[in-house]
C-alpha positions as protocol buffer text, in pm:
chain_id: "A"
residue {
  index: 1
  type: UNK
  ca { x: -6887 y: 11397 z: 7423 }
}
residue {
  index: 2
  type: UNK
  ca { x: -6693 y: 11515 z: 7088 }
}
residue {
  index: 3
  type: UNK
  ca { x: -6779 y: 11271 z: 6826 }
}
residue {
  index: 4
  type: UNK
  ca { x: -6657 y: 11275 z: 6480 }
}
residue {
  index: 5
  type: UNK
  ca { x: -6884 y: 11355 z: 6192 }
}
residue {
  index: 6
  type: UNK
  ca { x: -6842 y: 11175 z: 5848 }
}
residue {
  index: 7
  type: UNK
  ca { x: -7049 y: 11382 z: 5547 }
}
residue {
  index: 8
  type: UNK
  ca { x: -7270 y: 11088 z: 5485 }
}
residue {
  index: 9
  type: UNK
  ca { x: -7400 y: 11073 z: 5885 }
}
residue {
  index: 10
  type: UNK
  ca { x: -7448 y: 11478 z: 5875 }
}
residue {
  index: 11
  type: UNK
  ca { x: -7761 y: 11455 z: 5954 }
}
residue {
  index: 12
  type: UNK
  ca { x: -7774 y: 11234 z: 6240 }
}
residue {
  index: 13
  type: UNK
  ca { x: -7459 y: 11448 z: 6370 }
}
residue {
  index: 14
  type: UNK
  ca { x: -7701 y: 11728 z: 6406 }
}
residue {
  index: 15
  type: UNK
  ca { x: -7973 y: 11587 z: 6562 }
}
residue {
  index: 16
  type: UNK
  ca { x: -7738 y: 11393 z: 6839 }
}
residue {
  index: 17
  type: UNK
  ca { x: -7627 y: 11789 z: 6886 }
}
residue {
  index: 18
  type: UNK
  ca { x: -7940 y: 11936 z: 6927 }
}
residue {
  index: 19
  type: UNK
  ca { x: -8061 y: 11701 z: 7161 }
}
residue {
  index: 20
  type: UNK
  ca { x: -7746 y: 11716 z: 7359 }
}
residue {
  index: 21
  type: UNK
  ca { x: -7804 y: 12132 z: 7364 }
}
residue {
  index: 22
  type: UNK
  ca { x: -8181 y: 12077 z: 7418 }
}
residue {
  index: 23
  type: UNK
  ca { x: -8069 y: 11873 z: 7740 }
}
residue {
  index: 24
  type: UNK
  ca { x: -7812 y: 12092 z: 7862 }
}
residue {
  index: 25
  type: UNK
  ca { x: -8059 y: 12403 z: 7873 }
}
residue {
  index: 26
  type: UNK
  ca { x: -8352 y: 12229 z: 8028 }
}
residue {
  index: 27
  type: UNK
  ca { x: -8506 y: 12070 z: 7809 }
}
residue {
  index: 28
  type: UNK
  ca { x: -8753 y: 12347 z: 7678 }
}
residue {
  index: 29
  type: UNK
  ca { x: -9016 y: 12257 z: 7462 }
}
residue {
  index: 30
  type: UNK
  ca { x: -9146 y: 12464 z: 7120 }
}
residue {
  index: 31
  type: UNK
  ca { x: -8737 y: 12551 z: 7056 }
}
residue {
  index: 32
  type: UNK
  ca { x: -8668 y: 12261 z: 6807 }
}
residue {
  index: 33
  type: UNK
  ca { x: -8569 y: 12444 z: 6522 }
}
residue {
  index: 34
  type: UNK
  ca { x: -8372 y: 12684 z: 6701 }
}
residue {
  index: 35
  type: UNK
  ca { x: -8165 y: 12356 z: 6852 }
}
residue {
  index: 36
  type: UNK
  ca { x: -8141 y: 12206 z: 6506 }
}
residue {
  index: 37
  type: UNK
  ca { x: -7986 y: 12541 z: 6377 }
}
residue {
  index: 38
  type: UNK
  ca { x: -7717 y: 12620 z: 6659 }
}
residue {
  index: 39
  type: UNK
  ca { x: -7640 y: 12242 z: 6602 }
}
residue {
  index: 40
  type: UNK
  ca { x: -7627 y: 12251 z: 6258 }
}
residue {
  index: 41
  type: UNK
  ca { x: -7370 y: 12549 z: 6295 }
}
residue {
  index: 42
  type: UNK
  ca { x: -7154 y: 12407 z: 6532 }
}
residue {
  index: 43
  type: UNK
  ca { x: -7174 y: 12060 z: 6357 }
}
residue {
  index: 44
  type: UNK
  ca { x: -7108 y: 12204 z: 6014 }
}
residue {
  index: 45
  type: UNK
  ca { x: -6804 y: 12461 z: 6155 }
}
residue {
  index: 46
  type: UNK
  ca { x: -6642 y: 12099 z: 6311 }
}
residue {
  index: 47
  type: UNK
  ca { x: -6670 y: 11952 z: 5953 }
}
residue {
  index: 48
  type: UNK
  ca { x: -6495 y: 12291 z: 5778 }
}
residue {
  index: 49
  type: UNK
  ca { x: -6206 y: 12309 z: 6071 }
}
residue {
  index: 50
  type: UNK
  ca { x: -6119 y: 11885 z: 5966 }
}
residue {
  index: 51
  type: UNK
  ca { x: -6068 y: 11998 z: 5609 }
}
């Protein structure tokens, strides 16, 4: 479920990515900010490889 990401909707980019990763590994409480981060990486890496 690739979606594209405009700058403006960043942040709701990430957070639809960390919850898809929090889902896909179980849904494992107490990792939030370890979600946000891998999402925010792979978010942010889709954004630099449109440019």
């Amino acid at each position: 479920m690739e979606k594209k990401c405009e700058k403006s909707a960043l942040e709701n980019c990430i957070k639809e990515k960390a919850k898809e990763l929090w889902k896909k590994e179980g849904m494992q409480g107490g990792r939030d900010l370890e979600y946000w981060l891998k999402a925010e990486k792979i978010v942010k890496g889709q954004m630099k490889n449109r440019l």
